[in-house]
N, C-alpha and C positions, 0 to 999 in steps of 0.2 A: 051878758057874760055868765051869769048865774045858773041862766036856762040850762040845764043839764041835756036835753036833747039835740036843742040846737045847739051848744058847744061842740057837742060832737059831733055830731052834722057835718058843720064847718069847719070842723080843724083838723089841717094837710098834714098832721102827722096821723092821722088814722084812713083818710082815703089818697095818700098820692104813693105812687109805687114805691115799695121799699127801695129797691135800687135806686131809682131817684135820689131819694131820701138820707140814703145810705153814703152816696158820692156826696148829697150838696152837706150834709152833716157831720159827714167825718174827713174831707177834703182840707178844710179852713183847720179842721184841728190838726191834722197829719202835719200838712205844710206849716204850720206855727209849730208844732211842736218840734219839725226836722230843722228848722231854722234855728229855732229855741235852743236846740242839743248842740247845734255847730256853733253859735254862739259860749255854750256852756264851755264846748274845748276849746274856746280859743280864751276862754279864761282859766284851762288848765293848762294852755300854751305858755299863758303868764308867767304862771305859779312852776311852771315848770322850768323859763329863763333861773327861777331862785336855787336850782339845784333839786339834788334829790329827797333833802330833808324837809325842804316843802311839801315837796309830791306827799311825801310819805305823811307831815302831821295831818294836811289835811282829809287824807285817807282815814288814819286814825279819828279823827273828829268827826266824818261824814256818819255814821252811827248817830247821833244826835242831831244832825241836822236831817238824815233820813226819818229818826224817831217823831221830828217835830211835823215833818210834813208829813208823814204817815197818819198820824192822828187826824191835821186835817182835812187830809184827801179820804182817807176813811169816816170821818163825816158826813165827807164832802157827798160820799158814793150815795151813803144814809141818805142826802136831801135829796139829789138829784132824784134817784128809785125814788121816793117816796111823793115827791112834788110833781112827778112826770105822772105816776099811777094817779094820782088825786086830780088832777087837769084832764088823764085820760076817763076817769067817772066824769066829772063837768063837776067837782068839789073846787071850784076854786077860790071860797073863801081858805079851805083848808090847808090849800097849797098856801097862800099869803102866811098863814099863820105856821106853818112849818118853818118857813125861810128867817121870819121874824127868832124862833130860834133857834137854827144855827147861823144868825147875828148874834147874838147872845153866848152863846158856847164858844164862839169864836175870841172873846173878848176874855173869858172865862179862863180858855185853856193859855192864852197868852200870857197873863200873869202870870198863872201856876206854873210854867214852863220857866218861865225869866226867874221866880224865887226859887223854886228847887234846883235850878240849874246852875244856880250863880252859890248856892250854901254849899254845893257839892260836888265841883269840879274837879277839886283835888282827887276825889273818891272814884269820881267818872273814869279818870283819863288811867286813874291805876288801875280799875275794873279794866281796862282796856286794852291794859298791857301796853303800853305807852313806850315805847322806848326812853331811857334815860335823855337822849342824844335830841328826841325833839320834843322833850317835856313842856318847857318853855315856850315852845313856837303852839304849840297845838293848843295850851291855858289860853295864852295870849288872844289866840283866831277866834275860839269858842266863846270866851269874854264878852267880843263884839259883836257876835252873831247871835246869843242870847237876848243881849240887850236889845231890839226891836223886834223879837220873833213874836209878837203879838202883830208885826207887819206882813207874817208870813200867813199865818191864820186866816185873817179877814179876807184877801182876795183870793187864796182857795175858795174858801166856803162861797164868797160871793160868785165866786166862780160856779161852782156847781150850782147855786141855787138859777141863775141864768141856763145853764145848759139842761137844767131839771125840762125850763118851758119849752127847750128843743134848737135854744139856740147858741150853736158851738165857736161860733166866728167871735164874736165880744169879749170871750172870756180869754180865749187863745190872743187877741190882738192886744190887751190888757199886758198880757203876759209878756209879748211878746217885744212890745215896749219897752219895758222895763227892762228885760235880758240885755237891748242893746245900749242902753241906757247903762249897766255895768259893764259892759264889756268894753264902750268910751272910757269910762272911770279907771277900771284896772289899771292903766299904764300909767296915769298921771299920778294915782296914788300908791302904789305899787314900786315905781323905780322915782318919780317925782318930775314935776314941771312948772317952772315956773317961782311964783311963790311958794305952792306945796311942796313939802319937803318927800319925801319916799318913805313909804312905810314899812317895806317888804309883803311879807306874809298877813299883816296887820292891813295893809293896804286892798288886798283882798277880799277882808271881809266888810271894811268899809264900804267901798265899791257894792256889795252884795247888799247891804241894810239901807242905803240910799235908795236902792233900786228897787228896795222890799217899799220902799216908803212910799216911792213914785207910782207901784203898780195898785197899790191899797187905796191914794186917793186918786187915780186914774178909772180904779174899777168901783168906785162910791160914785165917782163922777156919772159912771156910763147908767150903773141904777137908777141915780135920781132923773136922768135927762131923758129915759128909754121909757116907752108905756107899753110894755105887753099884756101876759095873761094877770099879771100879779100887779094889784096892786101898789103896795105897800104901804098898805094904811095901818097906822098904830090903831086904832079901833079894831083889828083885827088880831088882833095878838091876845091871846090868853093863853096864862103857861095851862098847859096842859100833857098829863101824862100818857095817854095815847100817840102824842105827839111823838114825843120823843121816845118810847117803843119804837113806833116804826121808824124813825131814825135807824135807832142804833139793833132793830133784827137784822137790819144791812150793816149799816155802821160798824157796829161791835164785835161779827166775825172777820170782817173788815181787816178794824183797826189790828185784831191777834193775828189777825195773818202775816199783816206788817212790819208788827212790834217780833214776831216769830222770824223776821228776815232780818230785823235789827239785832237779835243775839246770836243767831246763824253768824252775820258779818263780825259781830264781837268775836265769836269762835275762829273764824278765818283770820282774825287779826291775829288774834293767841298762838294760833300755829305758825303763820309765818314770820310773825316777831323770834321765832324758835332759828327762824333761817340768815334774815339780815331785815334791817330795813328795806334796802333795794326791793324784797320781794311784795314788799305793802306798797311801794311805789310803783310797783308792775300791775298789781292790783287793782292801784288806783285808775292806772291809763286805762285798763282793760275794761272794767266799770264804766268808766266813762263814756268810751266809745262803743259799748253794749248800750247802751243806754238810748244812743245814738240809732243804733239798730231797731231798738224796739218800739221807737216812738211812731212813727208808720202804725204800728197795730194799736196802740195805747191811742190813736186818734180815730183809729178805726172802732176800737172799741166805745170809745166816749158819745162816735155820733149812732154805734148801736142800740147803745141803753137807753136813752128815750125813747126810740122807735121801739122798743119789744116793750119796755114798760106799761105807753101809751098800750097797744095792743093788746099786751097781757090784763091793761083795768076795760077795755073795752071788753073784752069778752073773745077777741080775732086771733083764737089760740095758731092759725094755719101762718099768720103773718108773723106771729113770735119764731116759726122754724124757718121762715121763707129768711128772715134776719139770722137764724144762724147760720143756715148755708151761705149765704151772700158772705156775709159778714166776717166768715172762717177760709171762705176761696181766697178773699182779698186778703187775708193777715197773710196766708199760706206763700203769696206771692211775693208780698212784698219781704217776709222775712228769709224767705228764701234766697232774693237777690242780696241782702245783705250777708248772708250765709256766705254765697260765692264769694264776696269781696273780702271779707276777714279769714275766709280758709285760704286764699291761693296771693293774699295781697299784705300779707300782717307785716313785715316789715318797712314794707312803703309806711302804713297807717301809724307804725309804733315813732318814726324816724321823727314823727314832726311835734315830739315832746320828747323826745332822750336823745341828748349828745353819748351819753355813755355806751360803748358798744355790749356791756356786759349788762344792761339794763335794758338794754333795745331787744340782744337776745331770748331775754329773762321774760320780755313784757310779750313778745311774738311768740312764744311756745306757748305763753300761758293763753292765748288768743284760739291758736289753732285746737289744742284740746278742750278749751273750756266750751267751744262751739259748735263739736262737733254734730248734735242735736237740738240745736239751735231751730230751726223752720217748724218744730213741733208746738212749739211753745205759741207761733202765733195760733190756731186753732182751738190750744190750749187757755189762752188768755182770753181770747174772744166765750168762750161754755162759762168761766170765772166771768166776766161782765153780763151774762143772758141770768146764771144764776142770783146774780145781785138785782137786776133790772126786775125779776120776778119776786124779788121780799124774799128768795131762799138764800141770802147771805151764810146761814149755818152750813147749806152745803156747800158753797164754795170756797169755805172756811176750809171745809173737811178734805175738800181734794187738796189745797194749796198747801194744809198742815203734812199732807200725808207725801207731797212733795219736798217740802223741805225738813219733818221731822221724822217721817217714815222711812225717805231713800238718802233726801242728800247728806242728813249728820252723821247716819251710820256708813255713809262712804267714805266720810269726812273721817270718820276716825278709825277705817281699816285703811282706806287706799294709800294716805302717805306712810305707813310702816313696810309696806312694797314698794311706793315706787318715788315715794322721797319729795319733794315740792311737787312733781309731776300728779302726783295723785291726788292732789288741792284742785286742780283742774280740772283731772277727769270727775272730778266727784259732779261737776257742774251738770258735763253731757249724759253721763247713765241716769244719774237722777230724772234727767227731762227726759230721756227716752222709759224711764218704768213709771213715769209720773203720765207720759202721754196713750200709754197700754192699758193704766185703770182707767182715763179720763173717757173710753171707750165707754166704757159700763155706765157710767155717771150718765154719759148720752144718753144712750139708750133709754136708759128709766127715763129720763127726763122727756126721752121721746113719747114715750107711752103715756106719759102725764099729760103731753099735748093733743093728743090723739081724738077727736071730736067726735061725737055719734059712738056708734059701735066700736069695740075694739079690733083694728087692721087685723082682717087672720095673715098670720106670717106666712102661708103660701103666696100673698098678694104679691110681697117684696117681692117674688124670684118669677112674678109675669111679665116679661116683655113690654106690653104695651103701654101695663101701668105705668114701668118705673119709664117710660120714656115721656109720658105725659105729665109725672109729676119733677121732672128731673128739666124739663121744658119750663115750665108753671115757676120752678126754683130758679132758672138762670135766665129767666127773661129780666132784662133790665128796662 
């Protein structure tokens, strides 16, 4: 296993065709994660029998509970990129010792999460702009979903550090478990059955920290029982600061990207706390089933970072772009077709969480504008996963910042003095359409960076034969 020539030799993530590779890698993640999200709505299905001031606390709350996972999926990206590169040289003591910590950081960020989180709720939820009306409901939710967010931590990380070695099916079926695993719970704790009394909103998060619990020793189970490239011998663990550099070069533009969407959505709460609740409870559906949409490409992406990583430490710069292109047609499509269902279908999709007619309305307008730009984003998200996969997390930093701190806050705070809640919306689709106009540029360089031998003279592009033999070479699956 050590062999550095022979590892690479034999290992199908650097000779079996990206396409292949592409389908059987991000297929098990797509399909678990689109399951994953219809499960998630049918646990805002719940939350939604409670009325609308559920909808709304735990919108308000979801800021925290995105903050916690943000951190460690932003880890998570750190191990993966870093564990994938280090497997793709044949370092695979190295890898071992990377995973060893983010086990560690995992354990780390959980506590620090549960005590800052639990001295300072009161502060959080008025940072928040909390409505008076579900101050109570939203303390209450937060309370218990702090208390085991150290269950949240560990099967991320452990997640990624499995999908680091290339494989995506274990960590998504972990997951996936678990989702239905709460999604049984919700109604018994939730409205009550039986001996269990009914929680409400309370019952919800219960439901959710069970399931956190069930997926953490599910996916410790699948580590110890599984032999791949890694190990996991404590003999191989030494803190080391190299280590955790590369980490967090991915990691730590990562996580600001993240933490950068979590005070964006604080800001979107501010405002439309300005309008009613109802419109944080429109937000919240719409989110939701955005989320929905986007996990198609979010699986796509997941089973392309290994492959370009792998690639990019092998030295196979032609295989790192053969993965953008594959990898950017597929998001293109699939979020495209989600495109058509939420532009010409949003009251069908709003109708199965709002009895309200004035809320059904509220939640379908905010669908159709906030979407209109919507299918850019998958292309766009796939160049954000190629840049992380290659250790240049700062740039993917730098386009995501300049998406949401460049176009969309400054939308954010002209378009509603025009055009009043509606311009909360639009701020969504311009934003992603002048986010997907630079992401061009960002290409390109990055193109030129891949570029082997000589540098392509730019008359090549516009030969005939070339682009049809390189355009062949790209979409042969």
């Amino acid at each position: 296993m050590n062999g550095g020539g022979d590892f690479i030799k034999e290992n199908e993530m650097l000779n079996n065709s990206v396409g292949f590779l592409i389908v059987k890698l991000s297929f098990p993640v797509m399909a678990g994660m689109i399951v994953y999200s219809l499960f998630s709505l049918v646990d805002t299905f719940y939350v939604a029998r409670l009325g609308s001031k559920a909808l709304a606390a735990i919108t308000i709350s979801m800021p925290i509970q995105i903050l916690i996972t943000s951190v460690a999926a932003a880890t998570g990206v750190g191990l993966t990129s870093f564990i994938a590169r280090s497997l793709g040289q044949g370092e695979v003591n190295m890898a071992d010792n990377t995973a060893w910590h983010g086990v560690i950081a995992g354990l780390i960020y959980g506590v620090l999460f549960f005590f800052v989180g639990m001295s300072y709720i009161d502060d959080l939820l008025i940072f928040f702009s909390c409505p008076p009306e579900i101050f109570l409901l939203s303390k209450s939710y937060l309370q218990i979903i702090l208390i085991a967010c150290v269950f949240t931590f560990i099967p991320i990380l452990l997640g990624s550090i499995i999908q680091g070695e290339g494989n995506t099916f274990l960590p998504v079926f972990a997951a996936l478990l678990a989702i239905i695993f709460n999604v049984v719970l919700d109604p018994v704790f939730i409205f009550g059955l039986g001996f269990v009394k009914g929680m409400g909103l309370d019952g919800a998060a219960v439901a959710s920290v069970l399931a956190q619990i069930l997926s953490t020793f599910l996916i410790i189970g699948i580590v110890c029982k599984r032999q791949a490239f890694l190990s996991w011998s404590w003999r191989n663990f030494k803190p080391s600061l190299k280590v955790i550099i590369e980490i967090y070069k991915v990691g730590l533009p990562t996580m600001i990207m993240e933490i950068t969407g979590v005070v964006i959505m604080l800001y979107i709460n501010r405002v439309l706390a300005d309008h009613s609740y109802a419109s944080i409870a429109a937000l919240g559906i719409f989110l939701r089933v955005r989320s929905l949409a986007y996990m198609p490409v979010y699986g796509i992406s997941q089973g392309a970072m290994p492959i370009a990583a792998f690639a990019y430490g092998a030295g196979n710069l032609d295989r790192v772009k053969e993965t953008i292109i594959k990898a950017s047609i597929l998001s293109l499509f699939f979020m495209g077709g989600a495109w058509l269902i939420m532009q010409y279908y949003p009251l069908w999709i709003i109708d199965f969480f709002s009895d309200d007619p004035s809320l059904t309305l509220l939640a379908s307008r905010c669908m159709r504008l906030a979407t209109i730009c919507m299918p850019l984003m998958g292309p766009l998200l796939i160049l954000y996963t190629v840049f992380q996969a290659l250790g240049k997390g700062t740039t993917a930093m730098c386009l995501s910042l300049l998406r949401q701190l460049g176009f969309f806050l400054p939308l954010l705070l002209i378009l509603p003095a025009y055009f009043s809640i509606n311009g909360v919306w639009l701020a969504f689709s311009i934003s992603e359409l002048m986010s997907a106009a630079v992401a061009i540029l960002f290409l390109i360089r990055l193109w030129r960076e891949l570029q082997t031998g000589k540098k392509l003279a730019l008359l090549m592009l516009f030969k005939t034969r070339y682009m049809s033999r390189r355009l062949l070479a790209w979409l042969r699956w």
